[in-house]
C-alpha positions as CSV (number, residue, x, y, z in Angstrom):
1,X,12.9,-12.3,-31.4
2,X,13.7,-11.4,-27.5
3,X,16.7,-11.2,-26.4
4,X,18.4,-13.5,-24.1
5,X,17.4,-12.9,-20.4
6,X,21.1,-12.2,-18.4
7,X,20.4,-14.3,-15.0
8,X,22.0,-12.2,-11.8
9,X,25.0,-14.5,-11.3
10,X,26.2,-15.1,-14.4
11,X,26.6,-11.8,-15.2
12,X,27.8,-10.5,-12.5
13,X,30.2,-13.1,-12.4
14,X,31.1,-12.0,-16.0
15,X,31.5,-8.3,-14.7
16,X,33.4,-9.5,-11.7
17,X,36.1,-11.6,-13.4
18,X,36.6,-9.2,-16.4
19,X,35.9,-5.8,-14.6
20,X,36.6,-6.0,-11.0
21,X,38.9,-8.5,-10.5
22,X,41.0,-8.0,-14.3
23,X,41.6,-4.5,-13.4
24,X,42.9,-5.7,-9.9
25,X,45.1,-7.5,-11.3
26,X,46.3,-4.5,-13.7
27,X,46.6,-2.2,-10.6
28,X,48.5,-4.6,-8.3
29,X,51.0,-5.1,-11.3
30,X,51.8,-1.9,-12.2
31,X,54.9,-0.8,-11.7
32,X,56.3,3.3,-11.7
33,X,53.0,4.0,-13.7
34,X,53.3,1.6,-16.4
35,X,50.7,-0.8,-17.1
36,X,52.0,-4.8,-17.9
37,X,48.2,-5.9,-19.0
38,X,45.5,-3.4,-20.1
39,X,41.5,-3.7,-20.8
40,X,41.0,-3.6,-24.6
41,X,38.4,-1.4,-25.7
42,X,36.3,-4.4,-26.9
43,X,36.4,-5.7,-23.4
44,X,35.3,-2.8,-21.9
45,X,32.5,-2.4,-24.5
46,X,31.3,-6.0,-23.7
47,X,31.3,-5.1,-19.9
48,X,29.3,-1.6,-20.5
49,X,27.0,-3.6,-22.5
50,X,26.2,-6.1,-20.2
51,X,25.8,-3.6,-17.4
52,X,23.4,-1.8,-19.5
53,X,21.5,-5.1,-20.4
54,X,21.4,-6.2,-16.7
55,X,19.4,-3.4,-16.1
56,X,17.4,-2.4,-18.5
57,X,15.8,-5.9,-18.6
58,X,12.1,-6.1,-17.6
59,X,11.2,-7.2,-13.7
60,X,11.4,-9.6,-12.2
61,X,15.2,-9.8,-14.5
62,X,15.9,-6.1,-13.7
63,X,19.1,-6.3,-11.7
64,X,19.5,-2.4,-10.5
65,X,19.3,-2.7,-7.5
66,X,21.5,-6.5,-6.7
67,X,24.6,-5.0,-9.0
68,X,24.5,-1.7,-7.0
69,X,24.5,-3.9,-4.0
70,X,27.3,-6.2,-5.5
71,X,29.6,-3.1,-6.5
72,X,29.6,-1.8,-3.3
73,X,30.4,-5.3,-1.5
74,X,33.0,-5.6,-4.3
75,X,34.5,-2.4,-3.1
76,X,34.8,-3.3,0.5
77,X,36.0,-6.6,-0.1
78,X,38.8,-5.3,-1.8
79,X,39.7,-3.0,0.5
80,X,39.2,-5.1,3.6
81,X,41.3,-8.3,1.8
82,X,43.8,-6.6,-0.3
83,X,44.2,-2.9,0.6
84,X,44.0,-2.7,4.5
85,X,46.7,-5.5,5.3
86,X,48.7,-4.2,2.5
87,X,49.2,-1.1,4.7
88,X,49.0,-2.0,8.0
89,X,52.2,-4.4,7.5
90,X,54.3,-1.5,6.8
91,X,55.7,1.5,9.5
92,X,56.7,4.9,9.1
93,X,57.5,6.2,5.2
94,X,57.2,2.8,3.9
95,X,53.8,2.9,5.3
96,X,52.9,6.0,4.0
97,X,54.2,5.1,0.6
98,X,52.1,2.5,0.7
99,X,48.9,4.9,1.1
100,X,50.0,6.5,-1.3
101,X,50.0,4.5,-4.0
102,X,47.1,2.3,-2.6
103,X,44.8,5.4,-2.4
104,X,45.9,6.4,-6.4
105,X,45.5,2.8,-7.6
106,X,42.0,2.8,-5.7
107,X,41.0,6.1,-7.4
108,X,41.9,4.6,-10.7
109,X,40.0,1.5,-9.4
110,X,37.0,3.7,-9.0
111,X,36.9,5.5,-11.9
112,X,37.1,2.5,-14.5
113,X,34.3,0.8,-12.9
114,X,32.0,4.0,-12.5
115,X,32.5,4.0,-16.4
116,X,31.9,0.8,-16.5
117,X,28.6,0.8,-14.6
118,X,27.6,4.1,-15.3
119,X,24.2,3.4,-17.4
120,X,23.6,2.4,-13.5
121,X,24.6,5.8,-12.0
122,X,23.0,7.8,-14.2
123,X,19.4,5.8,-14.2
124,X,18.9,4.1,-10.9
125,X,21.3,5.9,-8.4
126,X,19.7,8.9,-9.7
127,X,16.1,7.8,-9.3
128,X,16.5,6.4,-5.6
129,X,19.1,9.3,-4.6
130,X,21.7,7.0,-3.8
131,X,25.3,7.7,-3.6
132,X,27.2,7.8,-6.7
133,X,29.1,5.1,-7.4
134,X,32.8,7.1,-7.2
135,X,31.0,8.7,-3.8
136,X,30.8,5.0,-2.6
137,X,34.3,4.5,-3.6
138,X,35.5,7.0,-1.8
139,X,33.7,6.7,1.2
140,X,34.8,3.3,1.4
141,X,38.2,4.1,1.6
142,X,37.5,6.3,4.5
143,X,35.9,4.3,6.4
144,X,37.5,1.2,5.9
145,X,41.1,1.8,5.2
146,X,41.6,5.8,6.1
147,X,40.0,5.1,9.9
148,X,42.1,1.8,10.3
149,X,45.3,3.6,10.2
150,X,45.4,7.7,10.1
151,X,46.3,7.5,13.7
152,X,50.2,5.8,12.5
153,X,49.6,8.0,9.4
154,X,49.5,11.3,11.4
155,X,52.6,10.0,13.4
156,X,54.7,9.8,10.7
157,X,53.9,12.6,9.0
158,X,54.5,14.9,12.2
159,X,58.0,13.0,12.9
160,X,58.7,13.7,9.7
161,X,58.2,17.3,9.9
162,X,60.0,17.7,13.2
163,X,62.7,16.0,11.2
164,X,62.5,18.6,8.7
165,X,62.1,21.2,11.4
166,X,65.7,20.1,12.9
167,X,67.2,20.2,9.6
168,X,67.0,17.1,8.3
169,X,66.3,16.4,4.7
170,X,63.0,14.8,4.2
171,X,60.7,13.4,1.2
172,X,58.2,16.9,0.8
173,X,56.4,15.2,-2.1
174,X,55.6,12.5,-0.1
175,X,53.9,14.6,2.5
176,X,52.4,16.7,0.3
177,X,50.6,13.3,-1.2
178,X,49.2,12.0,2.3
179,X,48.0,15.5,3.6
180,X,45.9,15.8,0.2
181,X,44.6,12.6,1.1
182,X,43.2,14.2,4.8
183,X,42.2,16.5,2.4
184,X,40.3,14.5,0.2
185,X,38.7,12.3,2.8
186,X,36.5,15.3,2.7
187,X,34.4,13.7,0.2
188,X,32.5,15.6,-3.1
189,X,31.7,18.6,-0.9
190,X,35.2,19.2,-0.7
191,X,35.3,19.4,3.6
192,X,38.3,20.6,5.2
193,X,36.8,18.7,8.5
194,X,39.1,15.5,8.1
195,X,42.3,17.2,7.4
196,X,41.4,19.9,10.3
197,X,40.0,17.2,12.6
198,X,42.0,14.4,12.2
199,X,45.7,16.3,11.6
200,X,45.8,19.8,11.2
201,X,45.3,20.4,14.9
202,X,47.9,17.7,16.4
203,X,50.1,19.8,13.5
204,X,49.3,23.2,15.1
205,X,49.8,21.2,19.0
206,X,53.0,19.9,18.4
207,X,54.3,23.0,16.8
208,X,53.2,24.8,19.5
209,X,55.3,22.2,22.0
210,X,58.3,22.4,19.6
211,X,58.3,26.5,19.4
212,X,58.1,27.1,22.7
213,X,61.2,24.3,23.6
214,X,63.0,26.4,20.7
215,X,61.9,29.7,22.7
216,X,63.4,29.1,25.9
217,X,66.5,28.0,24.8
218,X,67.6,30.6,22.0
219,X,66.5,32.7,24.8
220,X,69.3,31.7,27.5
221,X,71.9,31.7,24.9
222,X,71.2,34.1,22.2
223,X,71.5,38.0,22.2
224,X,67.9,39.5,21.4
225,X,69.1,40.2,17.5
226,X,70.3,36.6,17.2
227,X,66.8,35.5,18.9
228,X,65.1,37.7,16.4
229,X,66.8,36.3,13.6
230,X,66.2,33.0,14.4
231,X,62.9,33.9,14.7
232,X,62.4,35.5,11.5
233,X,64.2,32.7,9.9
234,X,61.6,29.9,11.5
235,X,58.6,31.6,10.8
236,X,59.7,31.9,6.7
237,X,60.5,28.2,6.8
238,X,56.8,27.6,8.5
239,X,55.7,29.5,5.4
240,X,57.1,27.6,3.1
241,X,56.1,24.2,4.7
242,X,52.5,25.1,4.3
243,X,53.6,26.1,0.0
244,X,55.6,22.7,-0.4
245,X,52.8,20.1,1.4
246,X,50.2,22.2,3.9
247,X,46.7,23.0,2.8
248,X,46.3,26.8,2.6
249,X,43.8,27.1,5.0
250,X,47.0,25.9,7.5
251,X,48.7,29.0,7.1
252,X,47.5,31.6,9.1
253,X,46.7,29.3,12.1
254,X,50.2,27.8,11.8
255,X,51.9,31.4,11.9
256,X,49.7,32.1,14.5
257,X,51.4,29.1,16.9
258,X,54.6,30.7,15.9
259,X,54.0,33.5,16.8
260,X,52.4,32.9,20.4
261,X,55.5,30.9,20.8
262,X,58.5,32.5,19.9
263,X,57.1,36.3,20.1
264,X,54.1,36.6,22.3
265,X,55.2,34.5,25.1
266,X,58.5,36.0,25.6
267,X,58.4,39.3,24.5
268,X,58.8,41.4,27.7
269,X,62.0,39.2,28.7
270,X,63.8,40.0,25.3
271,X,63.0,43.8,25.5
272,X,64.7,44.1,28.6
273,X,67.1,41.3,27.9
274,X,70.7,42.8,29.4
275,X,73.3,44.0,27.3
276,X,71.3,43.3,23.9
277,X,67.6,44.2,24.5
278,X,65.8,47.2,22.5
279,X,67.1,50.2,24.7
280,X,70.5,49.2,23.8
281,X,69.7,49.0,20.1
282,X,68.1,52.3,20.2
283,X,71.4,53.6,22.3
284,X,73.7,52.0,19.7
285,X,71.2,52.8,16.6
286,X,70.8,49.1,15.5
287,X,68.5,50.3,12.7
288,X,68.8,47.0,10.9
289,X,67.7,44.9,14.4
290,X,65.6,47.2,15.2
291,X,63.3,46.9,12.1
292,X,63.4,43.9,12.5
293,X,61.7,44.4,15.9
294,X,59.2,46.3,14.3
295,X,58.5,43.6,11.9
296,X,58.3,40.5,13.9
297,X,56.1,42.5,17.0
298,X,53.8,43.7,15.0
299,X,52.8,40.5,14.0
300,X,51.3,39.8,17.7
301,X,48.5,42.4,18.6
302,X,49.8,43.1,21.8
303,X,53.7,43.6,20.4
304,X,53.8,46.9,19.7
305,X,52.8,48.8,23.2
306,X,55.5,47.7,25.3
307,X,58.6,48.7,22.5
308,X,56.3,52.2,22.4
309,X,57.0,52.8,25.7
310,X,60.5,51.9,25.8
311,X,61.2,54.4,22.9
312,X,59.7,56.8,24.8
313,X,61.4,56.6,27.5
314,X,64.7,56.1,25.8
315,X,64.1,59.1,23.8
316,X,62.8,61.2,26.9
317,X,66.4,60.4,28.6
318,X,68.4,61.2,25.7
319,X,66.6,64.7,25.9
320,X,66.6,65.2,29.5
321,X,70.3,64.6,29.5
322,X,70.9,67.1,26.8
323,X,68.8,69.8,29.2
324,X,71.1,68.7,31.8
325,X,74.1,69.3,29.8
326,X,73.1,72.4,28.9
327,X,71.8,73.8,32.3
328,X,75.0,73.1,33.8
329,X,77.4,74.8,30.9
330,X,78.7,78.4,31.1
331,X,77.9,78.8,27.6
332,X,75.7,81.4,27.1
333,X,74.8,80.9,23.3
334,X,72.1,79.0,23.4
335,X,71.7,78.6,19.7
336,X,73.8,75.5,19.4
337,X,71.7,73.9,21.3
338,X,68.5,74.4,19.6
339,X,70.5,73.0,17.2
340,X,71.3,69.8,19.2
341,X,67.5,69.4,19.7
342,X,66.9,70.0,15.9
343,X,69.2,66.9,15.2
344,X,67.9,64.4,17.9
345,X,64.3,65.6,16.2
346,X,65.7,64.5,13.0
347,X,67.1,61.1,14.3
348,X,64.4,60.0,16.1
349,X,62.0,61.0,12.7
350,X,64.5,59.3,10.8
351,X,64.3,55.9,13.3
352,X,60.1,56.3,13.6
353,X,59.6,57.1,9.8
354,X,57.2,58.4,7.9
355,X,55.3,55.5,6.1
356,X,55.3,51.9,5.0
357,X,58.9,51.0,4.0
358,X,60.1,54.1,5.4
359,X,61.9,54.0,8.5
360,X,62.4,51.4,11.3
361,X,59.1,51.6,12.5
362,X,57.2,52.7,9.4
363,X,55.1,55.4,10.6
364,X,53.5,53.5,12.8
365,X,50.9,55.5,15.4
366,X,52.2,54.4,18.1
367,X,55.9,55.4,17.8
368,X,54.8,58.9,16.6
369,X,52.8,59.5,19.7
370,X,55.6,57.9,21.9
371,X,57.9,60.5,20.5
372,X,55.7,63.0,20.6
373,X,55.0,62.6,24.2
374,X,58.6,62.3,24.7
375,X,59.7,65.5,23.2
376,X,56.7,67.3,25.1
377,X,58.5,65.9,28.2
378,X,61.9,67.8,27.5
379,X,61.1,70.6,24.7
380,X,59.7,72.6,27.7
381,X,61.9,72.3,30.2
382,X,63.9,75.7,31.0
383,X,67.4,76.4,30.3
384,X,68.2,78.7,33.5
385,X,65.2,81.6,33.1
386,X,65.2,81.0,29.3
387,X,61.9,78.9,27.4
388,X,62.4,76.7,24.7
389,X,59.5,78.6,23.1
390,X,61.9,82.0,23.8
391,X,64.9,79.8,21.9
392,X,62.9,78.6,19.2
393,X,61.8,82.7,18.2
394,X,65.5,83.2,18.6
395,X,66.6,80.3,16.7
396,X,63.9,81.5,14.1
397,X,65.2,85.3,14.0
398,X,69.0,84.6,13.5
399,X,67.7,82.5,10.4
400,X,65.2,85.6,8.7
401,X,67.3,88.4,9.6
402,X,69.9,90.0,7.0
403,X,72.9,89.6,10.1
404,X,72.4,86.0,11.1
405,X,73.3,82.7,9.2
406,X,73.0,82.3,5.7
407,X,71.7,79.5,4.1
408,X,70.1,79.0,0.7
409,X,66.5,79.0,0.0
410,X,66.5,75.3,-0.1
411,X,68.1,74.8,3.1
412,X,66.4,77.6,5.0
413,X,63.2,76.0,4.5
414,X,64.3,72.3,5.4
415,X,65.3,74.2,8.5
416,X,62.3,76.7,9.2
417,X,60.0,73.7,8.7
418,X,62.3,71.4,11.3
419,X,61.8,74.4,14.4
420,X,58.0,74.1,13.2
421,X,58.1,70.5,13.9
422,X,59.5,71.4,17.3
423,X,57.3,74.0,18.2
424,X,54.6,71.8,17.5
425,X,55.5,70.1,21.3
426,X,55.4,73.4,22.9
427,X,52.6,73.6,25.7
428,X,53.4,77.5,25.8
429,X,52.9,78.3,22.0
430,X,51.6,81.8,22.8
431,X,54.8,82.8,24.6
432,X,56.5,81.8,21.2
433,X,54.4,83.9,19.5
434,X,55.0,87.1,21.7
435,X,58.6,87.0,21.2
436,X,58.0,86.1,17.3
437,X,55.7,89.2,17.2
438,X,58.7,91.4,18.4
439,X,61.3,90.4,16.3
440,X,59.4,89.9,13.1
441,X,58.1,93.8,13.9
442,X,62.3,94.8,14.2
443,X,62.7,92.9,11.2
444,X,59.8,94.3,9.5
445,X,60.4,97.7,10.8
446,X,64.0,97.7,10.5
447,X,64.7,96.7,7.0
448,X,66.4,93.4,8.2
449,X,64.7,90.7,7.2
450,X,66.9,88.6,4.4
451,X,63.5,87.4,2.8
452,X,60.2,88.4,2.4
453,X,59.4,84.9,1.0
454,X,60.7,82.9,3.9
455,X,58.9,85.3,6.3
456,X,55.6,84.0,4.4
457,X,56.5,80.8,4.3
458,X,57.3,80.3,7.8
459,X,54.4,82.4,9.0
460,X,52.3,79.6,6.8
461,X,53.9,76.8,8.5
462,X,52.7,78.2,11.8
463,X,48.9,78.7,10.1
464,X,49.2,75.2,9.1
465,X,50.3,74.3,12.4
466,X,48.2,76.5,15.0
467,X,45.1,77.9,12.7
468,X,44.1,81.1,10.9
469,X,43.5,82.8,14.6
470,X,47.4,82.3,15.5
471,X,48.9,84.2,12.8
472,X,46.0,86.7,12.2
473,X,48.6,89.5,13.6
474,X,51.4,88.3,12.5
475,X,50.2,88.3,8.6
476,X,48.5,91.9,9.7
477,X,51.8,93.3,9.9
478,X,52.9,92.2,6.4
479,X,49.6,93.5,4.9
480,X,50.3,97.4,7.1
481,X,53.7,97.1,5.7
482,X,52.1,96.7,2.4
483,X,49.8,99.2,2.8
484,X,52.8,101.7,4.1
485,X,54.9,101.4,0.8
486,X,51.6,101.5,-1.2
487,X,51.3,105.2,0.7
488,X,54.6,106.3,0.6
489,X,55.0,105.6,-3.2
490,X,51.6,107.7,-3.8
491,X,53.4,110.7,-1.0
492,X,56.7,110.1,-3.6
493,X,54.4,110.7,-7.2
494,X,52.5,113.3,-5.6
495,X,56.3,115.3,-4.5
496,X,57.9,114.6,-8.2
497,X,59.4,111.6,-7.4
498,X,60.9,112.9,-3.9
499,X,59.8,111.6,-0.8
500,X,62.3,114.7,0.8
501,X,61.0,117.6,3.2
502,X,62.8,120.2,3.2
503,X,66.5,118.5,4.5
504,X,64.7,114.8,6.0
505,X,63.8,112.0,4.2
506,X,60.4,111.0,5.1
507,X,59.5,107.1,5.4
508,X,56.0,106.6,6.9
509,X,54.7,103.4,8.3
510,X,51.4,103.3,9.0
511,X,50.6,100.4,11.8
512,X,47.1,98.8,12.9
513,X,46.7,98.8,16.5
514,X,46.5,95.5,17.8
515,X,48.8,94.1,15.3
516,X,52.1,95.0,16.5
517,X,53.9,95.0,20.2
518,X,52.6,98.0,21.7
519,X,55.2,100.1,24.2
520,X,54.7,103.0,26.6
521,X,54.7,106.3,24.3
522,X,57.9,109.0,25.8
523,X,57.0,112.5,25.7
524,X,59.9,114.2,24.1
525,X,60.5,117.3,22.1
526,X,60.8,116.7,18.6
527,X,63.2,119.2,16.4
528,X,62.2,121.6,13.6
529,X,63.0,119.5,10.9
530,X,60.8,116.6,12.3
531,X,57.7,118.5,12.8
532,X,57.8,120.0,9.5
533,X,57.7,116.7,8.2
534,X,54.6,116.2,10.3
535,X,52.7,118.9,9.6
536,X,53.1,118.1,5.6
């Protein structure tokens, strides 16, 4: 026996009144998520099945393509009749509370009836390559409701961020629920162009306008720390507005705003601002302002440069100053004052730093070329007739030598590798090396060097420094000294233990021309004694 043929209206007037309509009814009377009425399973079953029936029923009673058409007008219809004015009668939060909860009772909306007509999705939408039927939903929404009204939505949402902006506690979740709806206006293919097009960009505009108001006056009234604090402050909060409600995508170009805003745009003016800019915090050591500095400029690609040049200039005076000083004193121990340059090397290493986390300015290249260029600036200016690179060999031989200050292994390196560091800005490192020459060959020569190991290891430091070529001669003389006891123990076996002739104690050094400061040789007449000695 054949079934029953289902005519189009009556059942889509059943599907209507106990699918579209019922769960209309169940949607607009929900209250805080809690159903009053429900769809019983055996309803929905009877609905499925007559969906199924409808169109699985031979032509001309296949109704495919008429309930395809019917769900979609059903769609609109509700939206256009119910949904739309339902919004549009609100303002401001109410309104978009109203999205909210219109949009989620739509979705819900959708999804029911996709279940319900889905033998129709997956047969005939599929075969015609038709939108799906939660794809028609949503588009739907967009174009009828979402269109009518993002315009006041956007509004809101931006007032209610510059209320947030100014302090003011505001309803996050409730943002956070309309943006994802620019977000999901994007359809399946989950497009950012809605939420870009239609809001992220008046976002990033009116930031920029409320930044750069915020700019101009922190800048008349605040020092440059208090500017930078401020600063540093906003751009966290921006941060964690994108966290509590933005898309992530929003992030970077947000931070971007900021910083073209409050960075960017006013940098040069806050540098130099009187009485607080970034030459007094160097002069007063504001380490804590000034890494700040260094964090908050680097974030611009054209922050760094100008706060490079500053320090270098800063530094440069402090050094020229200290030349000054010292040109004009009577002292004539200079020592103290290779000390003084040791120490402003050491703060100014201290303040550039040596790596990430380490210093106020972290290593970065450009502060170690602005203090290298200004150390080059002073480091070889003259005191009176005297070189730095003269001082620095002078500084270096009252270290080594068994008279001059004692220090402990430890601490004579720290400091042997610090007059390295400074000789490193010497544009005369050969004169250095002349003097350095003579005095190692008195200490050599002379028995007075206090270590043999920190004559190595400072000799190193200048290989390291300067190449294998620089300190060819100077490691030449350790090896002839080498050599010379090497000889004179072999003289001292061969003479049972004695290195005596006759009445004089003979100590030979045999030296390699070229390696050690050469001198006019004085005839003179030599004694008995001393010839004998020669002539062994």
């Amino acid at each position: 026996m054949n079934p029953q043929v289902i005519a189009l209206d009556e059942g889509w007037n059943a599907l209507k009144v106990g699918g579209v309509q019922k769960i209309e009814e169940i949607l607009e009377d929900m209250q805080g998520g809690v159903y009053k009425n429900r769809i019983s399973t055996e309803e929905y079953s009877k609905l499925y099945t007559m969906v199924y029936s409808m169109c699985t029923q031979k032509p001309p009673n296949n109704w495919s393509e008429p309930l395809y058409k019917n769900y979609c007008d059903a769609i609109k219809d509700y939206l256009t009749a119910r949904i739309l004015p339902r919004i549009k009668e609100k303002h401001d939060e109410s309104m978009l509370k109203e999205l909210v909860r219109r949009w989620d009772n739509h979705k819900l909306m959708v999804r029911f009836l996709s279940h319900v007509f889905k033998y129709l999705d997956r047969f005939y939408v599929k075969r015609l390559s038709l939108p799906e039927l939660s794809d028609v939903g949503s588009q739907s929404f967009h174009e009828i409701v979402f269109n009518a009204v993002k315009r006041e939505v956007r509004t809101a949402i931006l007032e209610l961020i510059r209320r947030e902006r100014e302090g003011e506690t505001v309803d996050k979740k409730l943002i956070q629920q309309v943006v994802e709806i620019f977000v999901e206006m994007g359809g399946s293919r989950n497009s950012l162009e809605v939420y870009v097009t239609d809001f992220e960009e008046m976002l990033l505009s009116t930031t920029a306008e409320y930044y750069s108001r915020e700019s101009v006056k922190w800048a008349e009234k605040d020092s440059f720390p208090e500017y930078m604090r401020k600063a540093e402050d906003r751009l966290k909060q921006e941060q964690e507005r994108v966290a509590h409600y933005l898309h992530s995508s929003t992030e970077e170009k947000l931070l971007k705003v900021c910083d073209e805003q409050l960075l960017q745009g006013p940098e040069q003016a806050l540098l130099e601002k009187e009485n607080s800019g970034c030459e007094v915090l160097l002069l007063d050591n504001k380490t804590e302002d000034l890494s700040r500095m260094f964090r908050l400029f680097s974030r611009i690609p054209t922050g760094l440069p100008p706060i490079g040049n500053i320090v270098r200039k800063h530094i440069s005076d402090v050094g020229l100053a200290l030349v000054k000083k010292q040109s004009t004193s009577p002292d004539t121990d200079l020592m103290p004052y290779v000390q003084e340059l040791l120490d402003i090397h050491d703060k100014y290493t201290d303040l550039v730093g040596t790596g990430p986390e380490k210093g106020c300015f972290q290593g970065h290249t450009i502060f170690h070329k602005a203090m290298k260029e200004a150390f080059e600036v002073f480091v070889n200016k003259e005191i009176g007739k005297t070189s730095t690179a003269e001082l620095l060999s002078n500084f270096c031989d009252n270290l080594l030598k068994k008279s001059g200050e004692r220090l402990s292994d430890e601490a004579l390196e720290d400091k042997l590798e610090k007059v390295v560091r400074l000789f490193s800005y010497l544009s005369d490192k050969d004169i250095f090396a002349e003097f350095y020459k003579k005095q190692l060959a008195k200490r050599l020569l002379l028995a007075r060097s206090s270590s043999d190991d920190a004559e190595r290891s400072m000799i190193a430091k200048l290989k390291l420094r300067c190449g294998a070529q620089f300190t060819s001669k100077l490691e030449g003389m350790f090896l002839d000294m080498k050599m010379s006891a090497d000889t004179q123990q072999t003289f001292r076996d061969a003479h049972e233990g004695s290195s005596r002739v006759g009445d004089v104690e003979l100590a030979v050094h045999v030296l390699t021309t070229g390696f050690w400061p050469t001198q006019a040789a004085a005839a003179c007449a030599l004694p008995e004694p001393i010839n004998k000695c020669i002539d062994v």
